[in-house]
N, C-alpha and C positions, 0 to 999 in steps of 0.2 A: 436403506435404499433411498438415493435421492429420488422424490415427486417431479409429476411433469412441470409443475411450476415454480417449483428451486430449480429447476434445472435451465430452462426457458429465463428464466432471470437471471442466473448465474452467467448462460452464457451472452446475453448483453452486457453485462461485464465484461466479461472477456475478450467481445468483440469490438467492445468503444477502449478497451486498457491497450488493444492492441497498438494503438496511433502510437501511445507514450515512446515507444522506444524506437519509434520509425527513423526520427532526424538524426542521430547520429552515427547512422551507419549510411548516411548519405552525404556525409560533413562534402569529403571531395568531390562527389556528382555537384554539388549547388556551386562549390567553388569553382570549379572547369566552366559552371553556367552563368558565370558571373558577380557569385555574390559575395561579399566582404565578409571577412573573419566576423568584424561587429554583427552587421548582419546575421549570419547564422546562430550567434551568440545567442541573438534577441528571440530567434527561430526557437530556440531550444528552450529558451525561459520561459516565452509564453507560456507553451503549455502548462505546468505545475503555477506558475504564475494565476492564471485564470481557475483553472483545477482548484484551487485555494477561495476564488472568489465564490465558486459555484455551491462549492461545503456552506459558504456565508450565508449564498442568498436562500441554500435548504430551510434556512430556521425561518422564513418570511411563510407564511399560510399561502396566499397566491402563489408562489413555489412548489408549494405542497401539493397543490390541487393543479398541477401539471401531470397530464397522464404521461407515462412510460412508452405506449406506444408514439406519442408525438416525439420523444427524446430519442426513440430508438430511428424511425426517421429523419427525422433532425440531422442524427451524426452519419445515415447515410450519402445523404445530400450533398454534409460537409467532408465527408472522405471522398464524394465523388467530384466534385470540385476540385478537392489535390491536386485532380488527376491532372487539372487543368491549368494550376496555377504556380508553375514553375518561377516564371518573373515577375509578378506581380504583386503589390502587397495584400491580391486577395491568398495568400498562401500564409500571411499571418493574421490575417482577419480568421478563415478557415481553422487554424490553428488553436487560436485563440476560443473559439467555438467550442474545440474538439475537447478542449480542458475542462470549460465551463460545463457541458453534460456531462462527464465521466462524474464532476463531482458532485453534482446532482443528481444524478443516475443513480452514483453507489449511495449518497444518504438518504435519499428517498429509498430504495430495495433495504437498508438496514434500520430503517425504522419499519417498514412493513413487516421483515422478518423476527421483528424484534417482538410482535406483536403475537404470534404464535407459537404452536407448543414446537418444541425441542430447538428453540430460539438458537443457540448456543454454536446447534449442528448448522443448522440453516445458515447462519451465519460467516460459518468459517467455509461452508459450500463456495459464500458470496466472495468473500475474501480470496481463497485458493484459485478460481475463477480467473480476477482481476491478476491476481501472480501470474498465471500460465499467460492470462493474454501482454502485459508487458515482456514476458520470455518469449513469445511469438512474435512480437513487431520485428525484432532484427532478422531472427530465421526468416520471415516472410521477404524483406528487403533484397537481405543478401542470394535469395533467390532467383529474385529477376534482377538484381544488379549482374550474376552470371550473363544474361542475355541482353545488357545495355540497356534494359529498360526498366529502370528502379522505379520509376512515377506508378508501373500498372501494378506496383506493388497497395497503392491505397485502396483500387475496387478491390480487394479484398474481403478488409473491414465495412467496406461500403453493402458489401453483397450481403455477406451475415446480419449484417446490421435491420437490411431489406425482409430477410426472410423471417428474421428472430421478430418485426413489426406484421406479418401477418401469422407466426404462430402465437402472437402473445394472447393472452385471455385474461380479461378482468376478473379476479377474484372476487367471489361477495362474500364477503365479510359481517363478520356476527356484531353488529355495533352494541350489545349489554357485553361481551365478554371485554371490546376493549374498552367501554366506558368502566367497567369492576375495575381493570387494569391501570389506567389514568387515576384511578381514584386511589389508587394503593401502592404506587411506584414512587420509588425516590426522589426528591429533590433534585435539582442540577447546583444549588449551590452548598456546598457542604465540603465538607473535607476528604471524604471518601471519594466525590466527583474530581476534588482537584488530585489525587493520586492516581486516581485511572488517566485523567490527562495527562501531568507526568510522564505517565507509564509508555502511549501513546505517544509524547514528545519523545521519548529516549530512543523510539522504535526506528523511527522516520533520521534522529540527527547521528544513530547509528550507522544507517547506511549512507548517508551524505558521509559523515566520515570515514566510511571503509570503503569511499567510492576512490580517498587518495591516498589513505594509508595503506590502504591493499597492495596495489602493486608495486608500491615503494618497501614492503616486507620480503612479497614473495620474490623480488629480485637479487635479496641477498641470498638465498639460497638455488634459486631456478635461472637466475645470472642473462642472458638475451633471451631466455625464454618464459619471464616474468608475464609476457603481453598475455602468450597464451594461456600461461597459467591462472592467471586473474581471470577472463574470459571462462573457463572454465570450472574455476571458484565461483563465479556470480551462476552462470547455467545449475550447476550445483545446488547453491541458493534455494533458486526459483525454484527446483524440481522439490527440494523436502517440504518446502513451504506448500507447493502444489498437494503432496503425499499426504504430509502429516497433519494440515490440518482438519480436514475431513475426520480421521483418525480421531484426531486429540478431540472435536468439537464430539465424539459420543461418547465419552469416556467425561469430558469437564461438566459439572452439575453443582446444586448451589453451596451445597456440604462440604466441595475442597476445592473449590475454584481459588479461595484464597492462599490457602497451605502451597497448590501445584506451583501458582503465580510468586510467590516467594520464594521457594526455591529453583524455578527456573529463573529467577532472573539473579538468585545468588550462585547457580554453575555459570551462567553467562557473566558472570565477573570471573568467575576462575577459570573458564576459557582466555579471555584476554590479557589475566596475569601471568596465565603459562604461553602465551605467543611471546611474551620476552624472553621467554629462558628455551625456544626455541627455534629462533633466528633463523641458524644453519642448517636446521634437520626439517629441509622439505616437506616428508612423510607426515611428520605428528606435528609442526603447524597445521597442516592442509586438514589433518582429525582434528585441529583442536578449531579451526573457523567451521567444520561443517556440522562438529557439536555443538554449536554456537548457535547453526542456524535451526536445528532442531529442538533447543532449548526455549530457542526465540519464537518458535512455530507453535508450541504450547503457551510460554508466555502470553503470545497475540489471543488465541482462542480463552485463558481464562480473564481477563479482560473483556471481549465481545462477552462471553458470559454476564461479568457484573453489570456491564455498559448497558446489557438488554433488560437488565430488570429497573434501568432510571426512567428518566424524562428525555424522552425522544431525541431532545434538540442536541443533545450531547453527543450526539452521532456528527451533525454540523460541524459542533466545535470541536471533536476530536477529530475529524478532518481537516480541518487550518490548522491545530496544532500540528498535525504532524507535517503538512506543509513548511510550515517554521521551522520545524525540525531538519527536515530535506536543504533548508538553507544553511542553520546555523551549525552544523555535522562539517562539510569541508571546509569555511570559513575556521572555526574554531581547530581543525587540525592543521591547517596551515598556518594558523599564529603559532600550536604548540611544535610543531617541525621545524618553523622558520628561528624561533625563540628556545625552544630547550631541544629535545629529541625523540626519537621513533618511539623507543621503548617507553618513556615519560607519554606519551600519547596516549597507550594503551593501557597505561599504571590510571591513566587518569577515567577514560574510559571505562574499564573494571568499578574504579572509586564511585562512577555516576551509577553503577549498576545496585553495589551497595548499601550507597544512599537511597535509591531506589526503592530496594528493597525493605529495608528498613522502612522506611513512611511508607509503602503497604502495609508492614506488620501494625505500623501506632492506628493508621485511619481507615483503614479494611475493615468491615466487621466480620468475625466468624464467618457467618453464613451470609451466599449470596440471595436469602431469602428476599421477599416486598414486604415491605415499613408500611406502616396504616399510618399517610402522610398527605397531606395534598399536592396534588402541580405545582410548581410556583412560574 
């Protein structure tokens, strides 16, 4: 049973993840209001753009010693502003904000929870959280776009944002259990840290990639109704992720976090080898991406497992990595679509899962126990 404060934290997550998916289901409201294709392009960058910078500035100690409740106000300030700033470039100053505490937000809540007992659960709370709230920005949009007024769609996240800053509560914290903890946690530079990043880059340049190979699959088979079917592929998505990982995070412990983590990420190569040889049949493509995302939902949670038994700061940089990864995912399918083909995409794809795979089994140890090591 989640506590009041995984939960109180979980959902500012949810409530600052909700911005992420706002602009794009506004593409045509800004352009009727005047603003240029480039423009909105830049609209949409920001975010993960800054999102990336905010993971950076986590590893800074001043950073660190930013309360949560000032962040959770912060982003209501800045969703309430939105509401205001239609033609202006304070809508990408605003913007730009909105990214920078999400990603601060979530590395600061994941090293705190990284800190306490059933780390693992806590964790994927925090994680499933941020899913739901990026699957609620467009539901939220496309709500009041019904009534012509898509802008009242930002008090929102503004309101939540408001209340989650006066239910929050400062934890006090047992400073001998995390100084024992500091004193006996892994390294961040080692071989086993560059695997878990890896593992995290694949995570993020997955779906940058199946954000354009998607609908260019399901339209051999679902033909003019490809839009919708991708659309409902990604909601899909979001909901296992949402489900499963709660799930998977009490079930993942330090004894097989490595074993589950290999083998989910060698079915999710053979999920994507069997998307070639099933092109035409709608059906069991559609089972074969949504076993994908449920492979991928364990994957993630033994991972936050090993991640939470290191050095804090790796929470940071496996947040820009997987920023990186958000980039180089469409990029990278577009040279292989534009230069070889569909199926070679997902041959290749599958390939990065196994290689993957593989360098967890060489630089993983057995067990996700703590090493008698110091900080570095």
């Amino acid at each position: 049973m989640m506590d009041k404060n995984t939960f109180i934290r979980s959902a500012g997550a949810l409530a600052i993840s909700s911005g992420y998916g706002m602009i794009p289901p506004l593409v045509i409201y800004f352009l009727n209001a005047g603003m240029s294709n480039q423009e909105i392009s830049v609209l949409i960058a920001t975010y993960p753009f800054f999102k990336s910078i905010g993971y950076l500035l986590s590893s800074f100690k001043i950073v660190k010693q930013q309360s949560s409740k000032a962040i959770l106000i912060t982003a209501s300030l800045t969703y309430f502003g939105m509401f205001f700033s239609e033609k202006s470039i304070l809508i990408f100053i605003f913007r730009g904000i909105e990214g920078l505490l999400l990603g601060i937000y979530l590395t600061k809540q994941s090293i705190e929870m990284s800190k306490k007992e059933s780390a693992t659960q806590k964790l994927a709370y925090l994680n499933s959280a941020s899913s739901i709230g990026v699957f609620l920005g467009p539901l939220i949009v496309s709500i009041f776009l019904k009534s012509n007024q898509p802008l009242y769609s930002f008090l929102i996240p503004s309101f939540f944002c408001l209340v989650l800053f006066f239910l929050y509560e400062k934890e006090k914290i047992d400073t001998k259990n995390i100084v024992r903890q500091k004193k006996f946690k892994r390294p961040i530079l080692s071989l086993e840290s560059f695997s878990l990043l890896l593992t995290f880059f694949i995570f993020d340049f997955t779906f940058g990639f199946l954000s354009l190979t998607s609908i260019l699959t399901l339209k051999i088979s679902f033909n003019e109704n490809a839009s919708h079917a991708t659309a409902y592929l990604l909601t899909i998505g979001f909901i296992i992720f949402s489900v499963f990982m709660p799930i998977f995070g009490k079930v993942i412990n330090e004894n097989n976090s490595k074993t589950l983590l290999v083998l989910s990420l060698f079915f999710i190569a053979i999920c994507f080898f069997s998307v070639t040889k099933l092109l035409e049949k709608k059906h069991f493509i559609y089972a074969a991406f949504i076993l994908e995302y449920v492979f991928a939902s364990l994957a993630y949670c033994c991972v936050l497992s090993r991640m939470s038994q290191m050095n804090e700061n790796i929470f940071s940089i496996g947040g820009t990595i997987q920023s990186v990864g958000m980039v180089a995912g469409p990029i990278t399918a577009s040279f292989l679509l534009t230069e070889i083909s569909l199926e070679f995409a997902y041959i290749f794809l599958a390939c990065s899962y196994i290689l993957t795979s593989i360098i967890s089994i060489i630089f993983l140890n057995s067990k996700g126990g703590i090493y008698s090591c110091s900080m570095r």
